[in-house]
C-alpha positions in Angstrom: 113.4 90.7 104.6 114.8 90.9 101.2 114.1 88.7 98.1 117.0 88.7 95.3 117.6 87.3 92.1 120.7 86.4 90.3 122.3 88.8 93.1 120.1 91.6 92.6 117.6 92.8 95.4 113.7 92.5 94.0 112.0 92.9 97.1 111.6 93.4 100.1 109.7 93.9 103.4 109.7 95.5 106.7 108.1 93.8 109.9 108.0 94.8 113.7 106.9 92.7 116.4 106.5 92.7 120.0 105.7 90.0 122.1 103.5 87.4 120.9 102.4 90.2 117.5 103.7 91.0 114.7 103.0 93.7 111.8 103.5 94.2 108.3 104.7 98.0 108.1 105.7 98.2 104.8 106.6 96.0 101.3 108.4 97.1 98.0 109.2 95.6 94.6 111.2 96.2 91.4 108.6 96.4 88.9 111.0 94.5 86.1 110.4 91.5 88.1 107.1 91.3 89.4 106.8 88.2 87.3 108.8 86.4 89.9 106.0 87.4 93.0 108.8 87.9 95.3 106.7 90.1 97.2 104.3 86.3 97.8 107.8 84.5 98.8 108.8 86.9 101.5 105.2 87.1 103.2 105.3 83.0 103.6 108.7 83.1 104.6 107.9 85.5 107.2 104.9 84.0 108.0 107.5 80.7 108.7 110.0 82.7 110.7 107.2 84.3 113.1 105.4 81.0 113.3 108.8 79.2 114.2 109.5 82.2 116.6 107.0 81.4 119.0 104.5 85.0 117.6 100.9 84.1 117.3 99.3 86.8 115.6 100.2 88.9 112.1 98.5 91.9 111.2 98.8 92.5 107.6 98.4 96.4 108.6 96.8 99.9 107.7 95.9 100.0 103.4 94.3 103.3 102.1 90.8 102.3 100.8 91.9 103.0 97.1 94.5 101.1 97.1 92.8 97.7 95.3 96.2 96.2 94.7 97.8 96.1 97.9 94.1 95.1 99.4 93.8 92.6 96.9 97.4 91.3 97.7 96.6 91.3 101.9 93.1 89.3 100.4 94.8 86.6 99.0 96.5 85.4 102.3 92.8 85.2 104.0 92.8 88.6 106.0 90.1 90.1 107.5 89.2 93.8 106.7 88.2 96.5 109.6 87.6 100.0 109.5 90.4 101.6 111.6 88.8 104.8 112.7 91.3 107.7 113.0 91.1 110.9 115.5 93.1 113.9 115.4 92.8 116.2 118.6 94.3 119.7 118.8 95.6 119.6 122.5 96.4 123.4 122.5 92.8 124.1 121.9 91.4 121.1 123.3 89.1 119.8 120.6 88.7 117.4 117.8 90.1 118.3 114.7 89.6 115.9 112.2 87.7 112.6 112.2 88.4 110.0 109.3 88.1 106.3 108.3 90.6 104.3 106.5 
């Protein structure tokens, strides 16, 4: 999705869905407009479109811990945090690498 303005692109937003889900992957914004919340206007549009589409669920997706903006934002639309616990395996030697949460 994109939002513009007088013909200019502000914002915009990339979704994937599959069968009854959807997911928020990924939102942008031109700073020198931030005023106008376009970012706000193409989440409820979306939400629209997937609701009128027939999906039933919207995950708002992954957000690094530090990142109190884009948490704050996902917040504001009555999400639920988790912990998403990440796993890294080195197959050629057969052991876990790397355990993390995010």
């Amino acid at each position: 999705m994109v939002a513009s303005y007088n013909g200019t692109a502000v914002a915009s937003a990339i979704y994937y869905h599959f069968g009854a889900q959807a997911i928020f992957k990924y939102g942008a914004s031109d700073m020198r407009y931030k005023q106008l919340r376009a970012n706000s206007l193409i989440m409820w549009k979306a939400i629209e479109w997937l609701f009128q589409n027939g999906y039933k669920h919207l995950s708002f997706g992954r957000t690094d811990p530090d990142n109190d903006g884009l948490r704050h934002f996902k917040k504001g639309w009555g999400t639920t945090e988790r912990i998403i616990k990440y796993y890294k395996l080195d197959l050629a030697k057969k052991y876990l690498l790397k355990k993390s949460q995010e």
